[in-house]
N, C-alpha and C positions, 0 to 999 in steps of 0.2 A: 537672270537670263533664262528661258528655255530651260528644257529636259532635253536634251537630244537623246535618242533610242542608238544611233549609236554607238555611243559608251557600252551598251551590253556586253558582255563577256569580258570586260574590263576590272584587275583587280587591283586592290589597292596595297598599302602597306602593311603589315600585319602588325600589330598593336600585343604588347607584352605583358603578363601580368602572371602574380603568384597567389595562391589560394593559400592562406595561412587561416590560423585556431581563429586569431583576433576578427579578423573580417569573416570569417563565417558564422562566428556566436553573434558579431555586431547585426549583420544579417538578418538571423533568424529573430533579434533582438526589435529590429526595423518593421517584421511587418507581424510584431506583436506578439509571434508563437514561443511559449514558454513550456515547450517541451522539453523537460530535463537533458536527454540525452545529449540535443545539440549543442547543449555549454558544458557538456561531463568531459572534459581534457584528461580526465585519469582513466578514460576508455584506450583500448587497441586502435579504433578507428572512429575519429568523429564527423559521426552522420553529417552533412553538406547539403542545403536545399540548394537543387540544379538549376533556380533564378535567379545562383548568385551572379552565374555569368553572364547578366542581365548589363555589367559595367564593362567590362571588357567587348562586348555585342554593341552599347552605345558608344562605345571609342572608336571601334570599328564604323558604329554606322555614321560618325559624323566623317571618317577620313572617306567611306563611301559617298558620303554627300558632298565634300570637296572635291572628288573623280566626277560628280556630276556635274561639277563649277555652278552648283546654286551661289544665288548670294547669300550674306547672312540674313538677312531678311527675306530671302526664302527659305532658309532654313529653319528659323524661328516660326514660319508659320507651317511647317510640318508637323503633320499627327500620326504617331503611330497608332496603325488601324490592326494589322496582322502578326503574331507571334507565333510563331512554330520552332521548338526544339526539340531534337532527337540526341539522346546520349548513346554515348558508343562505349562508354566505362563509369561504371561510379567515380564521384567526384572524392578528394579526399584531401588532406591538409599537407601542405607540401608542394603539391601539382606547379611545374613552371607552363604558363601556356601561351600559345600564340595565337592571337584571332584575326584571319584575314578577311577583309570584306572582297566580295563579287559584285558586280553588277548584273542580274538574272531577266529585269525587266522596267520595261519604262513606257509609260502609254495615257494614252488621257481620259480622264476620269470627270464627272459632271465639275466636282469642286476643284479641277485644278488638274495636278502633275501627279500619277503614282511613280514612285519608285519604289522596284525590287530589289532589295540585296539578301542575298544569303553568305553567310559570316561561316569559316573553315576554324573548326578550335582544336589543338592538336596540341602535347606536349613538346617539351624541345627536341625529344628523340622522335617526333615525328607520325608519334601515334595520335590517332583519330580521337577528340573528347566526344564534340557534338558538332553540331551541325544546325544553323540557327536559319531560317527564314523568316525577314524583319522586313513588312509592309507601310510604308507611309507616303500619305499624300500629302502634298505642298497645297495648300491653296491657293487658288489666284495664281499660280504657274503655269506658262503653257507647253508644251511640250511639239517639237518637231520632228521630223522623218516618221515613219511606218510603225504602227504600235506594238512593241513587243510585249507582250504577254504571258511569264512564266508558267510554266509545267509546276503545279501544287501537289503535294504528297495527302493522297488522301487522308480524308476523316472518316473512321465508321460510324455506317448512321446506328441509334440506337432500337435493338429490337421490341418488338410489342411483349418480351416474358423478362423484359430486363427489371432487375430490382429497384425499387423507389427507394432511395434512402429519406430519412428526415431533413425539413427545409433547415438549415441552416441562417442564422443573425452572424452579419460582421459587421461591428462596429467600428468605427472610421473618426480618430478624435482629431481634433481642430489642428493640431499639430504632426499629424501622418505626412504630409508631404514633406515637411524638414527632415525628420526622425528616418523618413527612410533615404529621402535625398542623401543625405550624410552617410548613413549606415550598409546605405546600400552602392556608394561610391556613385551616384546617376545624378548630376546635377542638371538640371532643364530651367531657367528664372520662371518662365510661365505658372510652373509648379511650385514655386516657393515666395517671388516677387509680386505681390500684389499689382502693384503700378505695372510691371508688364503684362500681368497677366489682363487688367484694364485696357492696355493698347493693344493687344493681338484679340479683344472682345470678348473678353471671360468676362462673367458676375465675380467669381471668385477663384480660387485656389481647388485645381483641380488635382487628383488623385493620377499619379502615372501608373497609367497602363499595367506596367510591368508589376506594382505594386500589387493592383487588383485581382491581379493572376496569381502570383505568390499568395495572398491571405487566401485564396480560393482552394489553392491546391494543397497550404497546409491545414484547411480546417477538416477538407476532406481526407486526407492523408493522418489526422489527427483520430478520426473515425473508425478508418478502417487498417493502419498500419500503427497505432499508437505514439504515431506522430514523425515517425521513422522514415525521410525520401530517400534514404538508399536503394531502394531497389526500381524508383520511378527509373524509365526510360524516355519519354515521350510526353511536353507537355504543349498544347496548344488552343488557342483562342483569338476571337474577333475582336475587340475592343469597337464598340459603339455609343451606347449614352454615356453625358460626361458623369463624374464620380465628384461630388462638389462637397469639400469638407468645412464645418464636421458633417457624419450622414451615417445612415445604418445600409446595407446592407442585406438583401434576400439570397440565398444560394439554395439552388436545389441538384440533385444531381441521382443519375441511373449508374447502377453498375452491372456489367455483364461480362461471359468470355471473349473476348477479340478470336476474329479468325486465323489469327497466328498464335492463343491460346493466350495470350496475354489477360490479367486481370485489367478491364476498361471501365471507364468512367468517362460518363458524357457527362455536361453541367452549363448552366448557364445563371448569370448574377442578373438582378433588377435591381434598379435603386429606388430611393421613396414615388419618384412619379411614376415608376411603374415600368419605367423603358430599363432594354437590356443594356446592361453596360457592358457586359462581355457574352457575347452569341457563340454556338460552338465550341463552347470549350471540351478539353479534352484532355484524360491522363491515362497513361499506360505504365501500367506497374511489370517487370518484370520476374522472373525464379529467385 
């Protein structure tokens, strides 16, 4: 049925989940980084890549796509296009958290229906984790009433004396879409069942979003923190060409001070045919 605009400012149920050792080594295990520190349990605090909450974000975002009464076949033909999170605490092993989906925006787009939600992530006592805003367009949806358009949390653009780091290769094997489906708690069939991913018009088994972002931001993170997301605040990207496995990957990326003094990193990924698979991406490292 429809998108109705609407639903805006409608929230959903908050969806419950606990960050333990096992699923954050499983994690970092999914999109291949074998940075010591994340699986060292005999540390004080083990490091936590902030994409873990990438599963708790899609629980919420499919109870947000029930507040929109898509069908499931509108729901299946949904692509997430836009990711944006902001942390508000390091993440840590332990953490009880609650993610509630919003409705922020709904409006029509060439290929179909966009829907905005931005996802509230708080512990049980009520404090602020992050704060996610999660873009996808339904295809072939139409969407009715007045088109709401959310308010986006800027990107900085990158300056002309910012640092060129070295291109970076991410390798992508024939089985990444399983390995992090599982590992990463995100199951989508498009991304791991052949046969559907042939009825919703894939060639093949494409790479989720969320994954592409994650190996991006640890290989950078691999570079210049020795592999270390504690101290990321802020990570964000477009997703655009598909990620067809198996494949290599290109990453390059600038780093400079953010106007709020932050260590920033602009970045964008190409796959072998040359198109962006992720446009604007972005990291903010905090003190």
């Amino acid at each position: 049925m429809p998108l109705s605009s609407d639903l805006v400012g409608t929230t959903g149920a908050p969806f419950s989940s606990t960050i333990d050792a096992r699923w954050a080594m499983n994690f970092a295990a999914g999109i291949d980084d074998v940075t010591p520190i994340l699986y060292d349990t005999t540390s004080d605090a083990l490091p936590i890549h902030p994409m873990v909450l990438g599963y708790p974000e899609w629980e919420a975002t499919k109870r947000g796509r029930e507040l929109a009464s898509l069908t499931p076949e509108e729901h299946r033909r949904g692509v997430h296009v836009r990711h944006d999170i902001r942390l508000h605490q390091p993440l840590r092993a332990g953490l009880e958290l609650t993610t509630t989906p919003e409705i922020v925006g709904a409006y029509r787009h060439r290929a179909g229906a966009y829907l905005a939600l931005q996802h509230q992530t708080h512990t049980l006592a009520g404090e602020p984790v992050a704060t996610t805003f999660y873009g996808s367009i339904h295809r072939g949806t139409d969407t009715v009433g007045d088109d709401v358009i959310p308010a986006l949390e800027e990107r900085p653009s990158t300056p002309p004396d910012a640092a060129t780091g070295p291109a970076l290769e991410l390798s992508i094997p024939a089985n990444a879409c399983h390995v992090y489906s599982e590992c990463a708690r995100i199951y989508n069939p498009f991304h791991t069942d052949l046969r559907v991913a042939h009825e919703v018009g894939l060639d093949g088994l494409i790479l989720h979003g969320t994954a592409t972002l994650a190996r991006s931001v640890a290989a950078i993170t691999g570079v210049l923190y020795g592999g270390d997301p504690s101290t990321i605040t802020r990570i964000a990207g477009d997703f655009k060409g598909m990620v067809v496995v198996p494949t290599s990957l290109t990453l390059t990326y600038s780093r400079f001070v953010g106007a709020d003094g932050a260590d920033t990193v602009t970045f964008e990924v190409l796959n072998t045919a040359g198109d962006r698979a992720i446009s604007d991406g972005l990291i903010e490292y905090g003190g």
